[in-house]
C-alpha positions as CSV (number, residue, x, y, z in Angstrom):
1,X,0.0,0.0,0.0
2,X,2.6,2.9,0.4
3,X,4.4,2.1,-2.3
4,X,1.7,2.4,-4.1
5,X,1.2,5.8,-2.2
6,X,4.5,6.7,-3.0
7,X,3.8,5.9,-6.7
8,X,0.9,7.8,-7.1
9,X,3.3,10.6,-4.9
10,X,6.2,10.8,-7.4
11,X,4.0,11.0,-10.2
12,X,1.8,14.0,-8.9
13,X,5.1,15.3,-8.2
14,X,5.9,15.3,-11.8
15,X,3.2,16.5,-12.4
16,X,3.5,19.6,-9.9
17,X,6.6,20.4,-11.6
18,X,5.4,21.1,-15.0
19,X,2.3,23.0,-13.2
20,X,4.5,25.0,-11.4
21,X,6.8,26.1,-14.8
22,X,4.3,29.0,-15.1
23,X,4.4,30.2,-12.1
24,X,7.5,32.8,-11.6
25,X,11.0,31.7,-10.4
26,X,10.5,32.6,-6.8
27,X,7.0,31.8,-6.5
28,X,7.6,28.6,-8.1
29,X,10.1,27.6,-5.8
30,X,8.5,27.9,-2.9
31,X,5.5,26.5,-4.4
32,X,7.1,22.9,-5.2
33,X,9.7,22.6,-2.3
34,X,6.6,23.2,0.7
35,X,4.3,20.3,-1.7
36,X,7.4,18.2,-1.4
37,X,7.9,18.6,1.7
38,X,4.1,17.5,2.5
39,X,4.5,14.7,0.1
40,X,7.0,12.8,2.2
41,X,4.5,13.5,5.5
42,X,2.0,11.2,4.2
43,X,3.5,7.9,4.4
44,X,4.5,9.3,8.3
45,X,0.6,9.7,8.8
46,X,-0.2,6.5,7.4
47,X,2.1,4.7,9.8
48,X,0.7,6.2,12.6
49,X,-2.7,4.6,11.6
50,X,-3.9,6.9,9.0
51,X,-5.6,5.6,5.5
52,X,-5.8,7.6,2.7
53,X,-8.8,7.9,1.4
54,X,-8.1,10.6,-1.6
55,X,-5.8,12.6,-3.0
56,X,-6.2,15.2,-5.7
57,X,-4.3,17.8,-7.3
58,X,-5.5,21.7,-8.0
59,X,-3.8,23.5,-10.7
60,X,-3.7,26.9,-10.9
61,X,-1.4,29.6,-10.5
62,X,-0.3,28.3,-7.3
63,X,-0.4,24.5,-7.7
64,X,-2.0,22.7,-4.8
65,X,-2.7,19.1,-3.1
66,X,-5.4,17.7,-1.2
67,X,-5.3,14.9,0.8
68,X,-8.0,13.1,3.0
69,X,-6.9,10.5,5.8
70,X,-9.4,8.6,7.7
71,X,-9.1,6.5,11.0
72,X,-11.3,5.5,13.1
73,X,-11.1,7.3,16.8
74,X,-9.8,4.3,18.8
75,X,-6.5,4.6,16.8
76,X,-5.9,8.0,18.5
77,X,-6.7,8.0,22.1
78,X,-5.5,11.8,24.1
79,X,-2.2,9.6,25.3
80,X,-1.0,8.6,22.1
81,X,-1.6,11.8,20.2
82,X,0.4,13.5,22.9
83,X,3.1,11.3,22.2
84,X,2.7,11.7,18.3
85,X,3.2,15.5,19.4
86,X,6.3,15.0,21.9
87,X,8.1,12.8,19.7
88,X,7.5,15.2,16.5
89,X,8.4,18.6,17.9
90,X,11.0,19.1,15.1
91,X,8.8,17.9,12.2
92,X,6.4,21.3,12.0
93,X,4.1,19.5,9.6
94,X,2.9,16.3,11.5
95,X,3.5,18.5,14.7
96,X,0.6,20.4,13.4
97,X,-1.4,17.7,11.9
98,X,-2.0,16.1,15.7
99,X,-1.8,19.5,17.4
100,X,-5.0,19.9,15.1
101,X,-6.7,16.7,15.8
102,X,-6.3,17.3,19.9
103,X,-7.6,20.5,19.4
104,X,-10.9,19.2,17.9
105,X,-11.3,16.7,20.0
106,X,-10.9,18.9,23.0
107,X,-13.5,21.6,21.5
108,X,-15.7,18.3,20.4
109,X,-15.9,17.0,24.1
110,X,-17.1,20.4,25.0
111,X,-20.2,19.7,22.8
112,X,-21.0,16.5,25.1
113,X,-22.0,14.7,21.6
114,X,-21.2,11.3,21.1
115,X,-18.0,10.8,18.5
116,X,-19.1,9.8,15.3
117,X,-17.0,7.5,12.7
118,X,-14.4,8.2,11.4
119,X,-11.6,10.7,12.3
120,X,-11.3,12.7,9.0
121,X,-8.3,14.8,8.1
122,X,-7.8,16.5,5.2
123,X,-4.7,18.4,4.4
124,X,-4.9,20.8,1.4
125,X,-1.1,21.9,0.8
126,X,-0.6,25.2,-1.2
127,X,1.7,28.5,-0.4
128,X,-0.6,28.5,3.1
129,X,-1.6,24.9,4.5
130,X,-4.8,24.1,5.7
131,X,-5.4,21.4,7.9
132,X,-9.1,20.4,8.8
133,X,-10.4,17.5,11.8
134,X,-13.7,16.2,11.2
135,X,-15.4,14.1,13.3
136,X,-17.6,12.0,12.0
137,X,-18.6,12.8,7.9
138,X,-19.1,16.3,7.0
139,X,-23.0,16.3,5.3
140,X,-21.5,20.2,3.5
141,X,-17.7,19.9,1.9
């Protein structure tokens, strides 16, 4: 399964590469390295539990990817996502991803609803990141 990830990986990265040609030099650069960067963060995420459940590229003047990664909740009890966090406090991207998830699931306990399957993330990589947590599947995308 991740090689197959990494497959489908190095080809988007091709393909990000001839997206990003029209892009100016500096913009361009930027651009590419932050999606490669990502790109080598999702095989991380799936060995903490993760699956990935799409994966699409945007192009546009500013290329981007967007990734979805489902698990179900009992994979990431509070424990284990602090320890995701401690042991990734130099990697700023997964660092994020799990800072993320605790966050919504302290705001989701605040609610006093019952968790709903499955733990969605989606990760849409472009000049600015944007991480979202869902619990549960979102009826408006």
């Amino acid at each position: 399964m991740i090689d197959k990830i990494k497959k489908v990986l190095q080809d988007a990265s091709e393909v990000i590469k001839d997206q990003t040609n029209a892009l100016g030099d500096g913009a361009k650069e930027r651009s590419f390295k932050l999606i490669e960067e990502w790109l080598q963060i999702f095989p991380r995420l799936e060995s903490y539990g993760f699956e990935t459940t799409s994966f699409s590229l945007g192009a546009a003047i500013s290329p981007s990817v967007e990734v979805e990664l489902t698990a179900p909740h009992g994979q990431f009890p509070m424990p284990k996502i602090q320890a995701i966090i401690e042991e990734n406090k130099k990697t700023s991207a997964i660092n994020t991803v799990f800072t993320t998830i605790r966050t919504a699931y302290q705001l989701h306990e605040k609610t006093t609803s019952p968790l709903r399957e499955p733990l969605i993330v989606k990760i849409r990589i472009r000049i600015s990141p944007e991480i979202k947590v869902f619990i549960g599947e979102p009826i408006i995308q």
